[in-house]
C-alpha positions in Angstrom: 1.1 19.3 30.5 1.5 18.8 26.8 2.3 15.2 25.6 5.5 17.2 23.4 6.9 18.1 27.0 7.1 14.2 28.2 7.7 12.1 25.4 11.4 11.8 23.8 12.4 10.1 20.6 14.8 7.4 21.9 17.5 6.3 19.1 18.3 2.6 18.2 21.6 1.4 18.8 20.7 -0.7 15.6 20.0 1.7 12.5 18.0 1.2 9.9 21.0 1.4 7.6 22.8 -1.4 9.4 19.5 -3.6 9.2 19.7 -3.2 5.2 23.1 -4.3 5.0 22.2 -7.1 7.2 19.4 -7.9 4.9 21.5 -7.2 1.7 18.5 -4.8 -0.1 17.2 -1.3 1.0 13.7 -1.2 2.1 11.0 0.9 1.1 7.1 0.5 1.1 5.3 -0.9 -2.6 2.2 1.5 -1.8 -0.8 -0.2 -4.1 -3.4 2.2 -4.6 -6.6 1.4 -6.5 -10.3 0.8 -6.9 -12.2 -2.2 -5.1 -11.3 -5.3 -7.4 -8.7 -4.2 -9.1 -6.6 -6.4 -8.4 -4.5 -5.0 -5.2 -4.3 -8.1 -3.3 -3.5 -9.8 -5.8 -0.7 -8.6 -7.2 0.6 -7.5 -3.9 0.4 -11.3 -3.0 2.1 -12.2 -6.0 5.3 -9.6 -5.8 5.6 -10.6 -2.1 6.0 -14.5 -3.0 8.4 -13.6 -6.0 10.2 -11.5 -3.6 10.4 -13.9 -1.1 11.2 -16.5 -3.2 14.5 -14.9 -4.1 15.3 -14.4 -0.3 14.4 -10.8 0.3 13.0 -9.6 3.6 9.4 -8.7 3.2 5.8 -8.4 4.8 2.5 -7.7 2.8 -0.5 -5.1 5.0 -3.7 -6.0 3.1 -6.2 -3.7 3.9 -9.2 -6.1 5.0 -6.5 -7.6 7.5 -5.7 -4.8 8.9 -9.1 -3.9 9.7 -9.7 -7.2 11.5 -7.1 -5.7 13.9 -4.9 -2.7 14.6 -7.4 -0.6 12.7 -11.0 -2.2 13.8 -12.2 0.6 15.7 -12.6 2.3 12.1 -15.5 2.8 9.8 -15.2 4.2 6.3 -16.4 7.7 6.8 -13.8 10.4 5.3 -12.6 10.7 8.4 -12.3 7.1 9.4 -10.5 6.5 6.0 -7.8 9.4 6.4 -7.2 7.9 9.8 -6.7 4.8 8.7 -4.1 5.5 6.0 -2.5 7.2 8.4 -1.8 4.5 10.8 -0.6 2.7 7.8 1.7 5.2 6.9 3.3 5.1 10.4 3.0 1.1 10.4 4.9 1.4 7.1 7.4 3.1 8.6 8.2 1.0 11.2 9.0 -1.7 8.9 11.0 0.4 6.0 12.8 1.3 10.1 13.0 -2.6 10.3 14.9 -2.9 7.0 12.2 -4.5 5.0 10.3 -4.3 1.6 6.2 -3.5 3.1 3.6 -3.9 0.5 0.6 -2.1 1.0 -2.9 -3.2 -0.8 -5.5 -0.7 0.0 -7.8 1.8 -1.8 -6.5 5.0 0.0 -8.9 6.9 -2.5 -7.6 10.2 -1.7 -4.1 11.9 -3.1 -4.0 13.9 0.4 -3.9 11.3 2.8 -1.1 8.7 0.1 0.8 12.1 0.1 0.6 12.4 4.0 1.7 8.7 4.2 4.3 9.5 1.7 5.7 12.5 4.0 6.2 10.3 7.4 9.1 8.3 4.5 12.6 9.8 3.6 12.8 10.3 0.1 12.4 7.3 -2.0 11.4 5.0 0.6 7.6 5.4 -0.8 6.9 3.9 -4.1 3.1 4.6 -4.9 1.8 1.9 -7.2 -1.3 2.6 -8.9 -3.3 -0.6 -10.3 -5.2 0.7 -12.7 -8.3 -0.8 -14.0 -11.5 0.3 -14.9 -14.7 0.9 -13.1 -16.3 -1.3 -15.4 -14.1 -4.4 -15.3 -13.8 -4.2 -11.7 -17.6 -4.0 -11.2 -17.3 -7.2 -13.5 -14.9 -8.9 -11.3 -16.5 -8.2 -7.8 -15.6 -11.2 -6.3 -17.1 -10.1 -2.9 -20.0 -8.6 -4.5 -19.6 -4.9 -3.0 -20.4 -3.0 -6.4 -23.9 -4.9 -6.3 -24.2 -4.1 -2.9 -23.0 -0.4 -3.4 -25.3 0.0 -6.3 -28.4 -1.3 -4.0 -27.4 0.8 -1.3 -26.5 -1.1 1.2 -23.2 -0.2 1.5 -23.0 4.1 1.6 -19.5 5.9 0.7 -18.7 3.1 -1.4 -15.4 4.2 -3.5 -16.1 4.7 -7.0 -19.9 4.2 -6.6 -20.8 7.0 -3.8 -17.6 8.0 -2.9 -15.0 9.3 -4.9 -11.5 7.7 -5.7 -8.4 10.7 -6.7 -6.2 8.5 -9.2 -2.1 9.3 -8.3 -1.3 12.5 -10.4 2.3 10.8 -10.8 2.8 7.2 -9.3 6.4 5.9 -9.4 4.6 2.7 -11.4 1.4 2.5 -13.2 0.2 -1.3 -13.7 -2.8 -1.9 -16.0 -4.6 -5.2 -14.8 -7.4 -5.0 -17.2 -4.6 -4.9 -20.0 -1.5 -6.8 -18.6 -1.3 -10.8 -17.4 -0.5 -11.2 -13.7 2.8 -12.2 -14.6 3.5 -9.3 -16.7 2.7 -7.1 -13.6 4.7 -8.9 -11.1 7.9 -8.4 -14.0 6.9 -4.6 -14.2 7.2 -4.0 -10.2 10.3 -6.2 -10.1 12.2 -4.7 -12.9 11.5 -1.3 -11.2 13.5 -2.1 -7.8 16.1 -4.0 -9.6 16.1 -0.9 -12.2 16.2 1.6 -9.1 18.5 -0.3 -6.6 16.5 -1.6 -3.9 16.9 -5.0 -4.9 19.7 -7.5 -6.4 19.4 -8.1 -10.0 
């Protein structure tokens, strides 16, 4: 018997909708998106404290975290990588559900599988941020020494080194770390949700 014959979608008494006016801000997911050091966590750190600090309901997914959990069955083979932007995606969902701001710090290299996380969100509940820095300053920065690594092959499929990385085509927000202070990107992300309604001014 088919799983789709068994399994029924059971609605919450509480909404979504009456979790956001209970938190006083909509929610959405801050999707970061970029190459290996530059500068994700970070920043994703940094708009999280700032939006706490202002009383806002919010919880940060770093990508190494995740892996030390929900998602440590999975390698980094294509196909361990799409599955594990999916999960996100659905984990995502579950908090934007919850009422809350989730900010996402992961590489998700490929346009396919942001786009696939994107489609499991109503419209405007996904807000792909694209830190963009180049190859070369974040092989500079490589605080945990993975470029090296990559380069000396000891670590195969390494994003931008053996593997490929698909920058966002058209990102709600484009933040330039090798250009722009980290203050100057925390005010960029902020001014967006006040700009766009998901948060008080």
């Amino acid at each position: 018997m088919a799983h789709e014959n068994i399994i029924t979608w059971h609605r919450a008494t509480v909404t979504k909708e009456a979790r956001r006016r209970l938190n006083c801000h909509k929610s959405a997911v801050l999707w970061f998106t970029g190459l290996s050091s530059a500068g994700k966590s970070t920043l994703a750190n940094a708009v999280e404290k700032r939006l706490y600090e202002q009383g806002l309901r919010t919880y940060l997914l770093d990508g190494d975290n995740i892996r030390h959990g929900i998602n440590q069955d999975l390698g980094f083979s294509p196909g361990d990588r799409k599955e594990n932007i999916r999960r996100i995606g659905e984990l995502s969902k579950l908090f934007v559900d919850a009422g809350m701001i989730v900010i996402t710090a992961f590489i998700s290299p490929f346009r396919q599988d942001r786009n696939l996380a994107r489609s499991v969100l109503e419209e405007k509940e996904f807000i792909e941020v694209y830190i963009k820095c180049s190859l070369d300053e974040c092989e500079k920065r490589d605080p945990k020494g993975l470029y090296k690594k990559a380069k000396a092959g000891e670590i195969p499929e390494f994003t931008g080194i053996s593997a490929p990385y698909e920058e966002p085509e058209s990102p709600e927000i484009i933040i330039e770390t090798d250009k722009q202070s980290i203050t100057e990107s925390v005010e960029q992300v902020l001014h967006y949700l006040v700009e766009k309604g998901y948060i008080p001014d």
